[in-house]
LUMROLUM-143034 format. One record per atom (N, C-alpha, C): y, x, z. Coordinates in pm, whole numbers, plus 32768, in hexadecimal, padded with zeros to 4 digits. Last residue first. Layout:
<lumfis>
YXZ
...
</lumfis>
This chain:
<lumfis>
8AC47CEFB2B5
8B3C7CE0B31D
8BA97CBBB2D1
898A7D45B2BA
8A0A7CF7B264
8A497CEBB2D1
88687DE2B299
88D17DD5B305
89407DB7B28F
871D7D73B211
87937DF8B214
88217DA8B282
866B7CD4B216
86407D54B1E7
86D37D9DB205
864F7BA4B2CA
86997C17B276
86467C7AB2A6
851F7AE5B2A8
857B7B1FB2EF
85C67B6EB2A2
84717962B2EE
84CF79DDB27C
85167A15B2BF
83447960B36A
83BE7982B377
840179B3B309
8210789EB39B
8263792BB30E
82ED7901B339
817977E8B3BC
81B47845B43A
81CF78BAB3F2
820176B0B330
817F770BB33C
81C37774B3C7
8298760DB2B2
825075BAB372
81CB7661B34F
8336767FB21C
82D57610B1CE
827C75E9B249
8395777CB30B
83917734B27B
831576F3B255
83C177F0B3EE
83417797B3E5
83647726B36D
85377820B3E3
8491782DB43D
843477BAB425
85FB78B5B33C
85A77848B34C
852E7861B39A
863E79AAB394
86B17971B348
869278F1B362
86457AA0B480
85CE7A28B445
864D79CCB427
86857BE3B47D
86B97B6BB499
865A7B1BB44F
86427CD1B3E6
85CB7CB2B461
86037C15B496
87897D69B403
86F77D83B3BF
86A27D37B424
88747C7FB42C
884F7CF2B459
87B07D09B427
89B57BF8B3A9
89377BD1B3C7
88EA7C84B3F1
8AC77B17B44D
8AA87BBAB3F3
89EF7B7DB402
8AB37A16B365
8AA77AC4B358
8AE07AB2B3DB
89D1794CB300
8A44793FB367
8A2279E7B36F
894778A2B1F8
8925792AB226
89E47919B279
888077A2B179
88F177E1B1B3
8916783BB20A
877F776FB0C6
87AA77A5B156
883477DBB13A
87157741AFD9
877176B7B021
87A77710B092
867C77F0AF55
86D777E0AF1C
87567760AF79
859477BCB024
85DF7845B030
8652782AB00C
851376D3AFCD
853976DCB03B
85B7773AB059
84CA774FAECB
853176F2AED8
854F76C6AF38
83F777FEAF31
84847843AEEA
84FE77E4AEBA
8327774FAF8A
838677ADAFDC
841A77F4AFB7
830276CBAEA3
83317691AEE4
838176C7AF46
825277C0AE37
82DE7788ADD1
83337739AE41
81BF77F9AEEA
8211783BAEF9
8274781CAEA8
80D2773FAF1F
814A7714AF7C
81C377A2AF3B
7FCB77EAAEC3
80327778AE6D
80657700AEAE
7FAB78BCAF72
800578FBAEED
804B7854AE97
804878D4B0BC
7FCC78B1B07C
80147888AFC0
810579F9B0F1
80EE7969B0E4
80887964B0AE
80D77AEEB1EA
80DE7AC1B188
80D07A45B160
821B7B58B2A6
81AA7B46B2C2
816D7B18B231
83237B06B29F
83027B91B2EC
82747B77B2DA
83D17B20B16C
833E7ACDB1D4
83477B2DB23A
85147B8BB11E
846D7B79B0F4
841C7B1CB171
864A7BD5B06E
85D27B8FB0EE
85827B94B0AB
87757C4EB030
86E67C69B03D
86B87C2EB092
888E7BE8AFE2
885F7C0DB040
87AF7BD1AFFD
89777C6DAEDD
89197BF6AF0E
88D27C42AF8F
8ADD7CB9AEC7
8A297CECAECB
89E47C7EAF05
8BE97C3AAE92
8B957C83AE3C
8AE27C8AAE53
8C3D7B07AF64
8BE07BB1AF49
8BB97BC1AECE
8C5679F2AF2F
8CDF7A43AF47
8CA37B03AF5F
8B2E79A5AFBA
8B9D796AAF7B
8C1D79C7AF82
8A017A65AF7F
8A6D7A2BAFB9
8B167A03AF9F
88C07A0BAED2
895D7A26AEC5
89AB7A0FAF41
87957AA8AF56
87E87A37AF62
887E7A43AF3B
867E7B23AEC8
86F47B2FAEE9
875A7AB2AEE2
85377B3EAF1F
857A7B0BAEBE
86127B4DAF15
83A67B6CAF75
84497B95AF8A
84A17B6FAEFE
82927B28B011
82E47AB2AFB5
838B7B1DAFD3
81537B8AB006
81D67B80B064
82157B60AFC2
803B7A81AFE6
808A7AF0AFBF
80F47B25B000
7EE07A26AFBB
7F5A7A18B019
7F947A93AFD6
7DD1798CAFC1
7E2F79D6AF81
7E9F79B6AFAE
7CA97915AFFB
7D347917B06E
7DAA7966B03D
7BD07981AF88
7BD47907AFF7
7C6A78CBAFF2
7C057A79AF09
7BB679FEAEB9
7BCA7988AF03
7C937B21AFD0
7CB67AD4AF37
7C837A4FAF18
7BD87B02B0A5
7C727AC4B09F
7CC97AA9B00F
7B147B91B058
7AFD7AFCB07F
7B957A8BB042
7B667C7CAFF4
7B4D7C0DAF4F
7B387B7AAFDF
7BC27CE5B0E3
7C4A7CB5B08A
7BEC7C4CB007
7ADE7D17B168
7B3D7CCFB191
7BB07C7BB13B
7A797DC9B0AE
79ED7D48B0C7
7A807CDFB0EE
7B307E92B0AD
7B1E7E68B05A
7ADD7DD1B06D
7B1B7F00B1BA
7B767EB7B199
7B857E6CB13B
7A2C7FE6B1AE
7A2C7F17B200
7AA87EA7B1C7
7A0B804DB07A
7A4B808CB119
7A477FC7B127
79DE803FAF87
79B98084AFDF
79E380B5B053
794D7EF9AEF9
79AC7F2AAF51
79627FC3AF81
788F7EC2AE32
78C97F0CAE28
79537F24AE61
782E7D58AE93
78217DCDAE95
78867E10AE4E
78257C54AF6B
78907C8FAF3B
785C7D08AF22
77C47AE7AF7E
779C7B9BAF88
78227BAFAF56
780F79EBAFD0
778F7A1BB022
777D7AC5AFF7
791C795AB032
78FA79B9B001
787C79F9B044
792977E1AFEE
792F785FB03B
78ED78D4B006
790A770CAF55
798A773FAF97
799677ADB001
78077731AEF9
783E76B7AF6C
78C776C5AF8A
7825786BAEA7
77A97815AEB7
77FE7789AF01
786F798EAE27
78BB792EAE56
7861787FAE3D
78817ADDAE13
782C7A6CADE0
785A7A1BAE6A
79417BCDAD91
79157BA1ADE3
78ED7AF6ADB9
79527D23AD44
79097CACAD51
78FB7C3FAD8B
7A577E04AD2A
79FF7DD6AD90
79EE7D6EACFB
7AE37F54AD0C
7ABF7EDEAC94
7A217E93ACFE
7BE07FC8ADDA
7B337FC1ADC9
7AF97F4BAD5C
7C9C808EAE35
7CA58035ADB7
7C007FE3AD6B
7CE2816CAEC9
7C94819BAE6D
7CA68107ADE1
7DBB80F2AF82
7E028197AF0B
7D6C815DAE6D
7D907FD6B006
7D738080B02B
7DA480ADAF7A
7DAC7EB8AF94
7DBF7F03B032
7DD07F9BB03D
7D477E63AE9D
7DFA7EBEAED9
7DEE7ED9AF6E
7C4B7E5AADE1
7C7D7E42AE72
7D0F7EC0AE62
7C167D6DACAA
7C4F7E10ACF0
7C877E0BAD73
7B1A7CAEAC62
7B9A7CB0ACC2
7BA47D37ACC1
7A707BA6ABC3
7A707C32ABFD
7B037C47AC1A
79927ACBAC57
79F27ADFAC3E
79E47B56AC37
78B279C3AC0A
78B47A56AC25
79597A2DAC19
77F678A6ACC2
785978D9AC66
7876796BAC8A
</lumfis>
């Protein structure tokens, strides 16, 4: 099977190829720089995303910002964002705090993006 894919790793944006035999990726052309060969594996194989949403807090105007620190595999992420929506957030909180650790038993942390007090 073909696929075609635009790589996001690098600025340029490389319109790749890639041929997909057994469940694995046997070519990848029109990458031009290595990174490319790297990112259509991980697309086509293994798609993964960073996951950011905002959590209400009870009795605040402003929501607090989180994301993944890392990326989820892409179809666990509806499930991740209903994970997100249950956390109870104990202020103060500090940028880089892990709200939830190792959501859905994976090794993706949810952390704040910004300092609440």
């Amino acid at each position: 099977m073909k696929k075609q894919i635009i790589c996001t790793s690098c600025p340029i944006g490389c319109q790749l190829e890639v041929v997909i035999e057994d469940g694995l990726c046997t070519q990848v052309s029109g990458n031009a720089c290595p990174r490319g060969k790297t990112y259509a594996e991980q697309e086509c194989l293994r798609p993964a995303r960073m996951v950011s949403t905002s959590l209400l807090i009870p009795g605040r105007s402003l929501p607090l910002s989180v994301r993944t620190d890392r990326p989820m595999a892409k179809d666990e992420i509806k499930a991740c964002l209903q994970a997100i929506a249950e956390i109870k957030v104990q202020l103060p909180v500090k940028v880089g705090d892990v709200l939830l650790a190792n959501v859905l038993g994976s090794e993706v942390n949810i952390i704040a993006t910004r300092n609440y007090e």
